[in-house]
C-alpha positions as CSV (number, residue, x, y, z in Angstrom):
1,X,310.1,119.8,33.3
2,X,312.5,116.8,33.7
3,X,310.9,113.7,34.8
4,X,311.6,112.4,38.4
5,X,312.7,109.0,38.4
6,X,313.9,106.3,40.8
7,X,317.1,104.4,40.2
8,X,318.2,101.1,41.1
9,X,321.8,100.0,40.7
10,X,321.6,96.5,38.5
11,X,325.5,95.3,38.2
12,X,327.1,98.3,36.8
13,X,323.7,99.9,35.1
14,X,321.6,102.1,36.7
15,X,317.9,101.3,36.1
16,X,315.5,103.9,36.0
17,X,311.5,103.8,36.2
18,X,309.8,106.8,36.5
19,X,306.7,107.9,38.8
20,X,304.6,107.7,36.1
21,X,305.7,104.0,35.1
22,X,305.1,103.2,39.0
23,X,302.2,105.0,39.0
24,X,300.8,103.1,35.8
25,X,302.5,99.7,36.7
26,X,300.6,100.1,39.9
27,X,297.1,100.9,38.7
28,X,297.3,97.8,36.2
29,X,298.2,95.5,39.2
30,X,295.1,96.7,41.3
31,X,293.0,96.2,37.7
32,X,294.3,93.0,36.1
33,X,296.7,91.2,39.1
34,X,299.1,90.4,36.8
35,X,302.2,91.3,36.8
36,X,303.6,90.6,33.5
37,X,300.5,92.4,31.8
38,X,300.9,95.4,34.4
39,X,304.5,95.6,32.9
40,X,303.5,95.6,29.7
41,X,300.8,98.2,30.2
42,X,303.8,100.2,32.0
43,X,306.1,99.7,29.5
44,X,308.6,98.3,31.7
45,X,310.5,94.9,32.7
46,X,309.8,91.9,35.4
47,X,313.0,92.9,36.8
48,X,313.1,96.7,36.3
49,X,309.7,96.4,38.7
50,X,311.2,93.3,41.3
51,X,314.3,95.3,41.7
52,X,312.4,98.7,42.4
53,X,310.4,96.5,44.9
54,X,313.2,95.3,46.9
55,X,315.1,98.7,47.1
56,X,312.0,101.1,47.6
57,X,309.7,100.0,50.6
58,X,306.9,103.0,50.2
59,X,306.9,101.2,46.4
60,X,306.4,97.5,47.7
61,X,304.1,98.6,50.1
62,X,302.2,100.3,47.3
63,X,302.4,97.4,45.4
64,X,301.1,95.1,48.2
65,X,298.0,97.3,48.4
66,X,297.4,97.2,44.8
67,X,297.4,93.2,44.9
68,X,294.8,93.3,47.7
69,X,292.5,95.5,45.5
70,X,293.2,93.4,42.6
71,X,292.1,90.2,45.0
72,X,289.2,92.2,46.5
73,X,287.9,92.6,42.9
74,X,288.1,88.3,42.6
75,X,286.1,88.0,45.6
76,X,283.4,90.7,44.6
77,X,283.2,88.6,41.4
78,X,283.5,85.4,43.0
79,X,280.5,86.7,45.6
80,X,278.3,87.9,42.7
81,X,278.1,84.6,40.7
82,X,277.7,82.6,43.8
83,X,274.8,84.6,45.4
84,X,273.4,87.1,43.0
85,X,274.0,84.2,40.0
86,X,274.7,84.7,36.5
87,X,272.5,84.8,33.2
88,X,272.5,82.5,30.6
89,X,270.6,81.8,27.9
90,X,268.9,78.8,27.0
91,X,269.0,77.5,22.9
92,X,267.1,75.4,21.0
93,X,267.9,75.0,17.7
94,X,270.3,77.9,17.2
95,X,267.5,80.2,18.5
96,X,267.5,81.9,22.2
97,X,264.3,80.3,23.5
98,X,265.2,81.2,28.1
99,X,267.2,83.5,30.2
100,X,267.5,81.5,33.7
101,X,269.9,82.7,36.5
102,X,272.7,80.1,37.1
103,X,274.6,79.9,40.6
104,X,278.1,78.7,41.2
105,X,278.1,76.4,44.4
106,X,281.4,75.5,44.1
107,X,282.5,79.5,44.6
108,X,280.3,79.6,47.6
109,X,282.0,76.9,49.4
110,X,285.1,78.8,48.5
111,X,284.0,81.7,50.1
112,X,282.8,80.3,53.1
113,X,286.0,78.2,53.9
114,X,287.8,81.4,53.4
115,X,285.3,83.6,55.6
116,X,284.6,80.7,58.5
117,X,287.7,78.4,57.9
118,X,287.1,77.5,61.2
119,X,283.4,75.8,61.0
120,X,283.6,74.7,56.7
121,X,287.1,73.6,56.2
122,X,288.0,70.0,55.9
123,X,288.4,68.3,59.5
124,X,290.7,65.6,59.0
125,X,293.0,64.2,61.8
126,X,296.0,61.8,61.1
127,X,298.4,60.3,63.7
128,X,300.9,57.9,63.1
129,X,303.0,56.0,66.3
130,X,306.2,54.7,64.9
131,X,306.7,51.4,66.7
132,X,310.2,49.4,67.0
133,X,310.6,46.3,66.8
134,X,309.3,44.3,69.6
135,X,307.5,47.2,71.1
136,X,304.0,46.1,72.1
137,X,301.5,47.2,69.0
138,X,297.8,48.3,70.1
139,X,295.6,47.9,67.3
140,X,292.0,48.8,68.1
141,X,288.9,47.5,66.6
142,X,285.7,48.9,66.2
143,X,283.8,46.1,65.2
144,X,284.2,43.9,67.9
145,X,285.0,46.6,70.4
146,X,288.4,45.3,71.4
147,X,292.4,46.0,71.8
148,X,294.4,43.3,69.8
149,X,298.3,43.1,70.2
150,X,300.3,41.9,66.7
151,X,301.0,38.9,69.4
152,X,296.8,37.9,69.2
């Protein structure tokens, strides 16, 4: 049975990629998230795969969803080391001597800012007034709790 394929025109050279390639390229996406590595694993190019991307839409769509999965599988990692924690053992001279569980803090702030941007990301505020020449400049200070002009 002749395998189906999809074309893409590329200059004057037709470009094929099967539905097994797709199918493969796709499921090494969702397991690795990289794309040079899901190409290899496919057997195929960068640009054989970009090109199907931008003339097939039900591919790039399945492509899109096979990058989520592939970022759902980060943040199921990221989620275990930060709250379930990690083993590692403990040496003293060369010999294992302690297991203890290790948690990453720095992956839980991550995970928080990106679950609840709105109450732990960083709150900074920055204005600047652009003053001409000869405009009146406000300057206020705290410590002794008064405006100053650049005339003072």
């Amino acid at each position: 049975m002749p395998k189906k394929q999809a074309m893409v025109q590329v200059g004057g050279a037709l470009r094929r990629m099967t539905a097994r390639k797709k199918k493969k390229f796709l499921t090494a996406i969702a397991e690795t998230g990289n794309i040079t590595e899901a190409c290899r694993l496919a057997q195929t190019t960068r640009t054989t795969v970009y090109r199907h991307k931008a003339a097939d839409p039900d591919f790039a769509a399945k492509w899109e969803e096979a990058e989520e999965a592939a970022a759902d599988m980060l943040e199921k990692e990221a989620w275990r080391r930060a709250v379930d924690g990690v083993e590692k053992g403990v040496y003293h001279e060369g010999k294992l001597v302690d297991v203890q569980k290790h948690y990453s803090d720095t992956l839980l702030i991550f995970l928080l800012k990106g679950r609840r941007p709105e109450t732990y990301r960083e709150k900074w505020q920055q204005s600047v007034n652009i003053a001409a020449p000869g405009d009146d400049v406000r300057i206020y200070l705290p410590e002794n709790n008064r405006d100053r002009t650049d005339q003072d």
